[in-house]
VOGU-3710 file (C-alpha; in Angstrom, 3 decimals, decimal comma):
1> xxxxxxxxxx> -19,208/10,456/-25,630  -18,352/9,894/-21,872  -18,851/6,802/-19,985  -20,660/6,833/-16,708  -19,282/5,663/-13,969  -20,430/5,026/-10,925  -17,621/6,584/-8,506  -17,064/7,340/-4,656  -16,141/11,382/-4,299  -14,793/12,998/-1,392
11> xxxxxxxxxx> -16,990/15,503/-0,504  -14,144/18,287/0,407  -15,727/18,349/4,269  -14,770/14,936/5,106  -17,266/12,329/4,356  -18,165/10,908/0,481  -20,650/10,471/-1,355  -21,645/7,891/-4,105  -22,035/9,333/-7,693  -21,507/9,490/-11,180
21> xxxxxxxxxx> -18,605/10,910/-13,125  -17,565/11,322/-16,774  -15,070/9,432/-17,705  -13,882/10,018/-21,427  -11,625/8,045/-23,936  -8,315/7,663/-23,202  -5,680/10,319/-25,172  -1,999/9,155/-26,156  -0,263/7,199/-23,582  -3,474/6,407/-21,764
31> xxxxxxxxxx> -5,529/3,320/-20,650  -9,617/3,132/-19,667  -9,632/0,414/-17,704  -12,803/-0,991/-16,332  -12,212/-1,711/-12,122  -13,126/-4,687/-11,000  -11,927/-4,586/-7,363  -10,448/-1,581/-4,724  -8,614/-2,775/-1,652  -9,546/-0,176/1,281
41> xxxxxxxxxx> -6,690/1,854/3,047  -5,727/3,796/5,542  -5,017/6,234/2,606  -8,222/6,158/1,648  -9,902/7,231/5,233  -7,327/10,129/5,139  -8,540/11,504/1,650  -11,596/12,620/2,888  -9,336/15,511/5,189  -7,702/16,052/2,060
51> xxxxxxxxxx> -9,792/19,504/1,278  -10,254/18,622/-2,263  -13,445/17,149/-4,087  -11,794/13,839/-5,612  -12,597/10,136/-6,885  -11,222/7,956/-3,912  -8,914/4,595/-4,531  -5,549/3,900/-5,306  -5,595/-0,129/-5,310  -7,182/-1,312/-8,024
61> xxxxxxxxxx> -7,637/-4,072/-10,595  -9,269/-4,329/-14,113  -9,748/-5,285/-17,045  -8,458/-2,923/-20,291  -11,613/-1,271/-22,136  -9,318/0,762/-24,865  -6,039/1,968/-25,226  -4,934/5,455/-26,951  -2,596/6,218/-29,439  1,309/4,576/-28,618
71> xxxxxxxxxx> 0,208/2,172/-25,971  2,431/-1,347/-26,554  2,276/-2,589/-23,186  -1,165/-4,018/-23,024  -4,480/-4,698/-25,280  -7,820/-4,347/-24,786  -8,925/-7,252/-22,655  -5,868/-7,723/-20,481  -6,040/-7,807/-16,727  -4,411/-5,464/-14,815
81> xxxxxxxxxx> -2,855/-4,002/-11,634  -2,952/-0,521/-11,149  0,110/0,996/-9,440  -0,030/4,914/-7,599  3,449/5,419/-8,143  3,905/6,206/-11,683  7,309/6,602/-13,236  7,689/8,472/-16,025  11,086/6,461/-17,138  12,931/9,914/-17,995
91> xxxxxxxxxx> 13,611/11,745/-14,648  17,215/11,363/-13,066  15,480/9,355/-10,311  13,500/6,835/-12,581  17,520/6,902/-14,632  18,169/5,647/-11,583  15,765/3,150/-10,961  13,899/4,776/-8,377  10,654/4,689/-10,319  8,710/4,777/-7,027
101> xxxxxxxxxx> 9,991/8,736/-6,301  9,847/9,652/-9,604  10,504/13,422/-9,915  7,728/13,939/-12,544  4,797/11,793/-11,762  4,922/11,027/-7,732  6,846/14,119/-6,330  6,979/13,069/-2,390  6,805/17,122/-1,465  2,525/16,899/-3,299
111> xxxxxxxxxx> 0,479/16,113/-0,571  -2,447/16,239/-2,218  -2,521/13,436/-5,105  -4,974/13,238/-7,792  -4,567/16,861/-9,584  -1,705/15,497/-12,330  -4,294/14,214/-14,839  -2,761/13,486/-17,789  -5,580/15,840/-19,334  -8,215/17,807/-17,503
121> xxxxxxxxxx> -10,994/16,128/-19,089  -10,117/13,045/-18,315  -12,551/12,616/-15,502  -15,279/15,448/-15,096  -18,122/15,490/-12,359  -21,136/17,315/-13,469  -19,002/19,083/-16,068  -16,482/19,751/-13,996  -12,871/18,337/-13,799  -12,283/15,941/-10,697
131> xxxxxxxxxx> -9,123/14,685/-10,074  -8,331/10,780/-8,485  -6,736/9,926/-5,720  -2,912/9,578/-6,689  -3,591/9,986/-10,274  -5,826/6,232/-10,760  -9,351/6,981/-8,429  -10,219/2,831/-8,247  -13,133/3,482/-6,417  -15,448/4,092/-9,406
141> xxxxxxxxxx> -16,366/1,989/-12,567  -14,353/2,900/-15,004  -10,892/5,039/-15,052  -8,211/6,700/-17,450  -4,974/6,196/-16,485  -1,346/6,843/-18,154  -0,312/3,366/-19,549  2,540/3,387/-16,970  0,369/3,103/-14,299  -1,238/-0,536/-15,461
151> xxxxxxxxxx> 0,861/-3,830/-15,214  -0,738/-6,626/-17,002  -1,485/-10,147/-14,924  -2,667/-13,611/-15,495  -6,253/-14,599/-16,506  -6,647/-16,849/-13,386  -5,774/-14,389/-10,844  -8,851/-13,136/-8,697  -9,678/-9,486/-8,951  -10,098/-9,074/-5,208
161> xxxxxxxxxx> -6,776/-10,628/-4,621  -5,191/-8,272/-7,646  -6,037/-5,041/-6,767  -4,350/-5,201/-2,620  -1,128/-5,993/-4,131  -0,681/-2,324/-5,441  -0,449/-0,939/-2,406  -0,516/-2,559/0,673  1,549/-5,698/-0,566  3,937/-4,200/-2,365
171> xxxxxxxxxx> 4,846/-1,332/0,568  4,656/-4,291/3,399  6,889/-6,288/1,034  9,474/-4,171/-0,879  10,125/-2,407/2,427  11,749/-6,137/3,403  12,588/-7,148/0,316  13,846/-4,457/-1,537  14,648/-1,520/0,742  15,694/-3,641/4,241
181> xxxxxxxxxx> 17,177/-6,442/2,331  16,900/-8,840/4,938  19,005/-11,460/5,313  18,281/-15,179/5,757  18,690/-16,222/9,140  18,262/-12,816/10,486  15,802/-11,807/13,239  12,593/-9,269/12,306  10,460/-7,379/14,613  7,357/-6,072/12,707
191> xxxxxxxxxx> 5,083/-3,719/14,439  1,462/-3,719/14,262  -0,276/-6,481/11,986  -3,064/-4,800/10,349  -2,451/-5,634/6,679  1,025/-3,739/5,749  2,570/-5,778/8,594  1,487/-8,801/7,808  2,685/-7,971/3,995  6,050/-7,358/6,413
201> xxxxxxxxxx> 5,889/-10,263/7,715  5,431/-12,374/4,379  7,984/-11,185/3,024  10,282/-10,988/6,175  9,380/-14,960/5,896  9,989/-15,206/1,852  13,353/-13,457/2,550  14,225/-16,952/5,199  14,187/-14,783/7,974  14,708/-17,003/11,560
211> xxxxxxxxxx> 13,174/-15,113/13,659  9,944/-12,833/13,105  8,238/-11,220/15,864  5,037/-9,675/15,582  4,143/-7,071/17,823  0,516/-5,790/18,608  -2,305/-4,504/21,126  -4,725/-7,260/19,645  -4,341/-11,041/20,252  -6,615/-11,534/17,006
221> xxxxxxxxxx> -4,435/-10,149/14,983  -0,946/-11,346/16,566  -2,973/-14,835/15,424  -3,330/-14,252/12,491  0,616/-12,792/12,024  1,585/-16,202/13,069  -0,971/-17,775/10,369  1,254/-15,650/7,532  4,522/-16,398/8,951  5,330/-15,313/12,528
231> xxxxxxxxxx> 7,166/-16,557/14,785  6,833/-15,060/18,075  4,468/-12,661/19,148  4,338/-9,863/21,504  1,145/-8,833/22,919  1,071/-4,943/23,734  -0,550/-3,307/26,829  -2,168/0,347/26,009  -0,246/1,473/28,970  3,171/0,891/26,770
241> xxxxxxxxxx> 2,567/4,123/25,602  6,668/4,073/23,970  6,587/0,308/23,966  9,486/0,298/26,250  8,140/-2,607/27,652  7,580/-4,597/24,410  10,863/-3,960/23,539  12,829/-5,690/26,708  10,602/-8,391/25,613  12,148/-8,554/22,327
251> xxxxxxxxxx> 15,732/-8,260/23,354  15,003/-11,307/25,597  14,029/-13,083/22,816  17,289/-12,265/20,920  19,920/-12,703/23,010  19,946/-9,122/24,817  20,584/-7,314/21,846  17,696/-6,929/19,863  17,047/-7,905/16,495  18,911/-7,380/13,111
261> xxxxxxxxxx> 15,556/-5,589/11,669  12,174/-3,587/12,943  9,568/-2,189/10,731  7,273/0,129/12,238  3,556/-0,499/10,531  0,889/1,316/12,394  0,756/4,600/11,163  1,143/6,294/14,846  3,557/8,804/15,006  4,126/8,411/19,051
271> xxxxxxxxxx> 5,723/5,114/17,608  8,148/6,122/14,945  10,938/5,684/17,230  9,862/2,316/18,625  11,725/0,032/15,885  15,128/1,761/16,900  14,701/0,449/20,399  14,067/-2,998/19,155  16,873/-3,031/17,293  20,400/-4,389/17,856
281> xxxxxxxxxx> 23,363/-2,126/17,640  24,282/-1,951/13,982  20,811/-3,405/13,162  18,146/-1,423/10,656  15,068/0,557/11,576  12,142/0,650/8,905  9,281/3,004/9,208  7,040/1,725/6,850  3,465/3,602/7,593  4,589/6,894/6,154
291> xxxxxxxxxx> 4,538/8,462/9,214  4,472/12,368/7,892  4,051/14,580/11,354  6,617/15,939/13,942  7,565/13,370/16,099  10,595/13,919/18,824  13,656/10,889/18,834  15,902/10,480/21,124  19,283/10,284/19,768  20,648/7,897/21,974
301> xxxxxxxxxx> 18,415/5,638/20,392  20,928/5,528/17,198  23,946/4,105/19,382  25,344/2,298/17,873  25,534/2,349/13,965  22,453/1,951/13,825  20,348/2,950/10,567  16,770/4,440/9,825  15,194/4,071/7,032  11,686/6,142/5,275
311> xxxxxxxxxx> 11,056/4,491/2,318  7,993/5,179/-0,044  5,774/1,937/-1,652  8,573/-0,014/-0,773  10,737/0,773/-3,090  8,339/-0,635/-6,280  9,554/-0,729/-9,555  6,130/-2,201/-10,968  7,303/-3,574/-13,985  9,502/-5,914/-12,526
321> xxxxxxxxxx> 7,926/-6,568/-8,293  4,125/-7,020/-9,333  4,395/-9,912/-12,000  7,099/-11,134/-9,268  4,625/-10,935/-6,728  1,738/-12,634/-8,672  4,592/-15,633/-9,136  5,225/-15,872/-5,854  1,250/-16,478/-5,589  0,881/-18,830/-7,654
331> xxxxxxxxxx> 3,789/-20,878/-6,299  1,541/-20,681/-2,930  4,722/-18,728/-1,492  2,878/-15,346/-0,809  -0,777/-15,333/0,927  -2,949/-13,077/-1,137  -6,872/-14,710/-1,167  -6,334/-14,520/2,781  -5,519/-10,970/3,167  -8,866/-10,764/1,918
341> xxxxxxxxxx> -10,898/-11,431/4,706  -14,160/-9,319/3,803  -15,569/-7,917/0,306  -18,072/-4,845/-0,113  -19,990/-3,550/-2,593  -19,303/0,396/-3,267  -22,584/1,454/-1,734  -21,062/-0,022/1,365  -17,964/2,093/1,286  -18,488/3,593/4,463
351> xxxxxxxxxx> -19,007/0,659/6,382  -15,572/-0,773/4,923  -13,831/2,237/6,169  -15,487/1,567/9,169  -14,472/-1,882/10,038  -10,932/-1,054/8,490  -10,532/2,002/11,431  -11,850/-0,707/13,799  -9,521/-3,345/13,198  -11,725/-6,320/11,988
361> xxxxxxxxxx> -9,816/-7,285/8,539  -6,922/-7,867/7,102  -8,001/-6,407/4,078  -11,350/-5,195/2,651  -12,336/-4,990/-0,914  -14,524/-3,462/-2,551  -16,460/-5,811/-5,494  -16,988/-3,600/-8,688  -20,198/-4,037/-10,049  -21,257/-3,828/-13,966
//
């Protein structure tokens, strides 16, 4: 018989609504795991233009309800993390270890995640199949997921502090970390600090970065950049529309040549050329936000060796970066408990989207309740 589970469904017409779905037992491969705690995303928000009904979430943390047939990797009663990104271990890119573009599972060319269910009645919404949001939904009670798509964690990590690190932690930090490979000693600009960029900044800071300057339109949040690891802060005016301005103010800082690395982290397309002019010659430009739309660039921009990169999740293998991640925690190295600035219950999904699109956390969860 199906569990159900209390869910939050895109409506197809741009809102949600708050529901119950069928979740049934997990097949071969698969994992039910009970959610305990969503983080809330920019991802999220943009699901409900996504045209299709769906269970919303992709950050997510739980505990293991039952396991199908050939699952080795965890029990019933572990904790997890659930990661979006699933590798299926087989593809030439996973053979490669790019488990975060893996050709079979997280094809970069799908725009619309959610409709790879391992089987179609794996979730059903008044009898019919739903999909979930990049193949996990989080935002409901209970989901099935493929077993590659849960990482076990330790008992005495919190749920709400879980769940953010499989997204917005692990794309603010692998983009540093694993993609950027910055250097110690090296100078960082990181721009916008919403919670991506401060995820930037951590690990810009784990990495022994020297300099790390945090750019932003909001003096509350350049604040709070310095309370995770900045260094310097750049206050924006709206009316640096190209943030020409902010950027002379960052070559002062570094000598008149810019610095070594900028991550672009708001999600604004008129700004995906704004790390290249913060940038020294020969220096790295990250755009982190997954800008997807047209935007124009001015070549000169790219004088002089100067290199761009796009990557996806930042670069996760799960396996390995989430347990690493959870260590760093619990060393007291990476700030998880306060990204968390403000918890929800589901019924007040809307007005966590809300104060997400209005700037007032660093990260919202949604508390599960059972």
């Amino acid at each position: 018989m199906p569990i159900k589970s209390k869910s939050a469904i895109t409506d197809a017409n741009g809102s949600l609504i708050i529901d119950e779905v069928e979740i049934y037992e997990p097949l071969a491969g698969e994992v039910l795991v009970r959610i305990m705690a969503s983080g809330i995303c920019h991802t999220d928000y943009d699901s409900l233009s996504w045209g299709k009904r769906i269970i919303m979430g992709h950050e997510g943390s739980g505990i293991v309800e039952q396991v199908g047939d050939g699952v080795q990797n965890v029990r019933v009663g572990d904790r997890v993390i659930l990661n979006w990104a699933i590798p299926c271990n087989e593809c030439f890119q996973c053979m490669h270890g790019n488990h975060n573009i893996c050709e079979n599972n997280n094809q970069v060319t799908e725009r619309i995640p959610g409709y790879g269910s391992a089987h179609s009645g794996a979730s059903t919404y008044k009898g019919t199949p739903i999909g979930r949001s990049f193949n996990i939904g989080t935002l409901s009670n209970y989901t099935v997921v493929k077993k590659e798509a849960v990482v076990r964690i330790p008992d005495d990590v919190p749920f709400a502090s879980a769940c953010i690190v499989g997204c917005g932690v692990m794309t603010g930090y692998g983009s540093v970390v694993n993609c950027a490979k910055v250097e110690a000693g090296s100078s960082v600009a990181v721009i916008g600090t919403g919670g991506v960029g401060l995820n930037v900044i951590q690990g810009a800071r784990i990495s022994g970065a020297a300099k790390i300057i945090a750019v932003d339109i909001s003096k509350n949040r350049l604040n709070l950049a310095k309370k995770f690891g900045a260094t310097h802060a750049v206050l924006v005016s709206k009316k640096d529309a190209g943030l020409n301005q902010a950027s002379e103010q960052i070559k002062a800082l570094c000598a008149r040549r810019g610095t070594d690395y900028a991550f672009e982290c708001t999600g604004i397309p008129a700004l995906g050329a704004a790390p290249l002019a913060m940038i020294r010659n020969g220096g790295m430009a990250v755009q982190v936000s997954g800008i997807e739309q047209t935007i124009e660039i001015d070549m000169n921009l790219f004088e002089w060796d100067k290199l761009y990169l796009n990557p996806l999740y930042g670069g996760a293998n799960p396996e390995y970066d989430f347990p690493k991640l959870i260590e760093l925690y619990k060393l007291g190295a990476l700030k998880l408990d306060e990204l968390v600035t403000q918890t929800y219950s589901l019924d007040d999904l809307n007005v966590a989207i809300e104060d997400m699109l209005n700037g007032k956390n660093a990260k919202g969860v949604i508390l599960m309740e059972h």
